[in-house]
C-alpha positions in Angstrom: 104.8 -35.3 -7.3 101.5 -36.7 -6.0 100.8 -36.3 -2.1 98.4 -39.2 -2.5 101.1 -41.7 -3.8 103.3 -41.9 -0.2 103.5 -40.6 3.0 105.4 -37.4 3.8 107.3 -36.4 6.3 105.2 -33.4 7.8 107.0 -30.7 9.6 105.2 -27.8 11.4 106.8 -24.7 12.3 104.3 -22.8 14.9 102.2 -24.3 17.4 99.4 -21.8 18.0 95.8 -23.0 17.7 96.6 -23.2 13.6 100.1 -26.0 13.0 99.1 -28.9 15.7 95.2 -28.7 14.1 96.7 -29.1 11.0 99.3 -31.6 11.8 96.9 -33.7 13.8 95.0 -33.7 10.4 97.8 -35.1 8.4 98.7 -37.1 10.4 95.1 -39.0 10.4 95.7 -39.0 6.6 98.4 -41.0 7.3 101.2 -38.8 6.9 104.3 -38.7 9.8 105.2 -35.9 11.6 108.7 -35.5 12.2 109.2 -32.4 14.2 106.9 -29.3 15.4 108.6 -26.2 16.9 107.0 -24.8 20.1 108.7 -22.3 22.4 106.4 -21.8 25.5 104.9 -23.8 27.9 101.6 -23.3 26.3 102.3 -24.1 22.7 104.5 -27.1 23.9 101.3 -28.4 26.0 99.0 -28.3 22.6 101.4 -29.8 20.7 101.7 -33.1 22.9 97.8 -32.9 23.4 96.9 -32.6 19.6 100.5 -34.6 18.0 101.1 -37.0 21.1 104.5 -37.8 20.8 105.8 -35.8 18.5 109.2 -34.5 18.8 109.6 -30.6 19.9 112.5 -29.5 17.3 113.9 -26.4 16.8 113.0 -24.2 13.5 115.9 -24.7 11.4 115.8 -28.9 12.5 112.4 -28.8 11.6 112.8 -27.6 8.3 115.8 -29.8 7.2 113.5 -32.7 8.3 110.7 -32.5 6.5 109.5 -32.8 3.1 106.9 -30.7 3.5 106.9 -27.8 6.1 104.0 -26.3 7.2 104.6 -22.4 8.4 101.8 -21.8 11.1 103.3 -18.4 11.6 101.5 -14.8 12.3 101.5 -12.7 9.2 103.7 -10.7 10.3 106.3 -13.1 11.1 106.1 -15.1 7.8 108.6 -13.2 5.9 111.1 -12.8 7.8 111.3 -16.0 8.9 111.2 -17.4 5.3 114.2 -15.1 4.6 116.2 -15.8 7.9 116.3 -19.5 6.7 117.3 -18.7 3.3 120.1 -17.1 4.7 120.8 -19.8 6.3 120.9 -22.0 3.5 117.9 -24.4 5.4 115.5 -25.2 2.8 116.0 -28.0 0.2 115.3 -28.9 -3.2 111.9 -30.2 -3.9 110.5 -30.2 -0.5 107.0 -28.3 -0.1 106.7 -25.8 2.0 103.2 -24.1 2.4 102.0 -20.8 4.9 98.6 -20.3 6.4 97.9 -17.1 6.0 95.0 -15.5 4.3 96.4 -12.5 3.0 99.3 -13.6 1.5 99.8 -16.1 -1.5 103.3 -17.2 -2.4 105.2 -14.5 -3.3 105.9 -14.6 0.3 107.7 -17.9 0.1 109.7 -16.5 -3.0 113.0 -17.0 -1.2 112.5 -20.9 -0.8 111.7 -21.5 -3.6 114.5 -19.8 -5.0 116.5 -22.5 -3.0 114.4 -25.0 -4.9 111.5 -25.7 -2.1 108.0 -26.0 -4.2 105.8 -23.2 -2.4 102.1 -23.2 -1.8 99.8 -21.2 0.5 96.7 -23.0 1.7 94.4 -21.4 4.3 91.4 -23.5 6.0 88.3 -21.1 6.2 88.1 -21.6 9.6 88.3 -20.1 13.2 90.6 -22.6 15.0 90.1 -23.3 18.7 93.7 -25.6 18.8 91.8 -28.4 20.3 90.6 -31.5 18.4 87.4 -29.7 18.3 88.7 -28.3 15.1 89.3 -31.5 13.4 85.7 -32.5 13.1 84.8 -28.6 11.5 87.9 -29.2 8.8 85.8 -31.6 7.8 83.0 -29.1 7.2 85.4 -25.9 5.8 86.7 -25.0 2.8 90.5 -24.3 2.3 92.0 -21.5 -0.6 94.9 -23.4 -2.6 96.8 -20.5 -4.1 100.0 -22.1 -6.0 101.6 -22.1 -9.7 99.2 -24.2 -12.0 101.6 -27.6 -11.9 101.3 -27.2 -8.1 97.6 -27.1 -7.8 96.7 -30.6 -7.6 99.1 -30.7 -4.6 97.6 -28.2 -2.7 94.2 -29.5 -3.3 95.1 -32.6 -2.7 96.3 -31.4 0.5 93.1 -29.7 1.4 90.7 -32.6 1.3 93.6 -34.8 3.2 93.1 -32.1 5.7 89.3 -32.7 5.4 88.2 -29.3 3.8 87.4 -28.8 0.4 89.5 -26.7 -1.8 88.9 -23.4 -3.8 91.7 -22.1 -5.4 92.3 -18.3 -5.3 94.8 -16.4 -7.4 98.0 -14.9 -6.3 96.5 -11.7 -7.4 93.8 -12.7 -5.5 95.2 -13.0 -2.2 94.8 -10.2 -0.1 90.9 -9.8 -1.6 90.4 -13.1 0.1 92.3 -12.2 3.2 90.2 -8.9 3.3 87.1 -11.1 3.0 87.9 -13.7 5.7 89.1 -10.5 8.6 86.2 -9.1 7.6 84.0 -11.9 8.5 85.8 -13.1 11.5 86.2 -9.8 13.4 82.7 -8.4 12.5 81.0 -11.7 13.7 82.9 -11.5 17.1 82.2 -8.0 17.8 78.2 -8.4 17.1 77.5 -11.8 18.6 80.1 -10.5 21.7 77.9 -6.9 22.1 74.6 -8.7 21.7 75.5 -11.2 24.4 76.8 -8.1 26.7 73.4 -6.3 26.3 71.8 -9.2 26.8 74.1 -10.0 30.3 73.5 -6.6 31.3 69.5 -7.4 31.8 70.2 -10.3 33.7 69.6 -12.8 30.9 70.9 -16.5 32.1 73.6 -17.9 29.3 72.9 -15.2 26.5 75.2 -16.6 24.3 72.9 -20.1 24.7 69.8 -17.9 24.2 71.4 -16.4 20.9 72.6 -19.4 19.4 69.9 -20.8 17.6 69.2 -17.0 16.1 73.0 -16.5 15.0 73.4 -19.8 13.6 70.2 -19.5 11.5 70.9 -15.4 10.4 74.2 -16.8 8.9 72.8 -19.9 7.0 70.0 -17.1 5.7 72.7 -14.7 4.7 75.2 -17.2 3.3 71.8 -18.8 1.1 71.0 -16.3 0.0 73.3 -13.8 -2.3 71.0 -11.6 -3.1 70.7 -9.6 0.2 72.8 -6.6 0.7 75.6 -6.5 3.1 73.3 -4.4 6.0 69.7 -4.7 5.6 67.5 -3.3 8.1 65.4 -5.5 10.7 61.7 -5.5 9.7 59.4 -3.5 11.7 57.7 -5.7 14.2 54.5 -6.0 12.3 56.6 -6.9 9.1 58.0 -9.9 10.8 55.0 -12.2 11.3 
């Protein structure tokens, strides 16, 4: 199967800030989108603002749809969902169905594929915002590809049609990677958010402007740069000339 040699007929179960991004993404690869779930107001309102048009489908529609199905669900959702349509006898022979979460490669999906779906877990490295926003920092991202070896191309393939670039991680992998990318996102936040706090409580106009420069260039030294250790203390003032 080669992504690149037709369209597909995208399906996208979840429309939190991850599924429309995604779908929107596609889409501009010139893939259609037949169907995106969406149960509140909210999720409805980003789905018609990022897939115009698109038709609001329940889960089990969605799925028998598509030949590909994207699961933009929370972790903790993922398998129970994949097993609830099992059950049902949703999924089809030779449709792909992929997940976005880091943690998780595709054992989670083992129950579709045991109805024949191809499964693949592909997760952009990348904090989405659900806005279009997003689409021009896919293009800047990288995206894991964890899938069985004949399956690779087509997650990678995938990737760069959504923009990123692709590094594939093993199913052993998995959780490592996930570990890696929390890890990042959470400690980021809770810095940048108590620097700009401290800096708020001294009456500092836009802190998070005034930091923004300094945070963007600390990263790009850090990320250049493997040989510095994970905390390394701040120079003493008359080091840092």
């Amino acid at each position: 199967m080669s992504v690149q040699a037709g369209r597909l007929g995208v399906g996208i179960v979840g429309a939190g800030k991850v599924g429309p991004v995604l779908g929107a993404a596609l889409a501009g690869a010139g893939h259609a989108i037949v169907g995106i779930s969406a149960v509140s107001q909210e999720s409805r309102d980003r789905a018609e603002a990022m897939l115009p048009g698109a038709p609001i489908l329940s889960v089990p529609d969605v799925v028998e749809r598509s030949e590909l199905v994207i699961l933009a669900v929370p972790a903790g959702e993922l398998a129970a969902l994949v097993e609830g349509l099992a059950k049902a006898g949703v999924w089809q022979a030779g449709q792909l169905v992929l997940h976005t979460v880091a943690g998780l490669g595709v054992s989670v999906l083992a129950p579709a594929a045991a109805a024949g779906a191809i499964p693949l877990a592909l997760h952009p490295a990348l904090a989405f915002t659900g806005t279009s926003v997003d689409l021009a920092r896919l293009r800047e991202s990288f995206c894991a590809v964890t899938a069985a070896a004949p399956v690779q191309p087509i997650g990678q393939a995938l990737a760069v049609e959504l923009g990123a670039e692709p590094v594939l991680i093993a199913e052993a992998d998995r959780a490592a990677y996930g570990e890696a990318i929390d890890t990042a996102t959470r400690f980021s936040a809770a810095i940048i958010g108590q620097a700009i706090t401290l800096l708020d409580g001294i009456g500092v106009e836009s802190p998070g402007a005034v930091l923004a420069s300094l945070v963007r260039s600390t990263v790009d030294n850090a990320l250049s740069d493997a040989t510095l250790p994970v905390f390394e203390p701040l120079p003493d003032e008359d080091d840092s000339a």
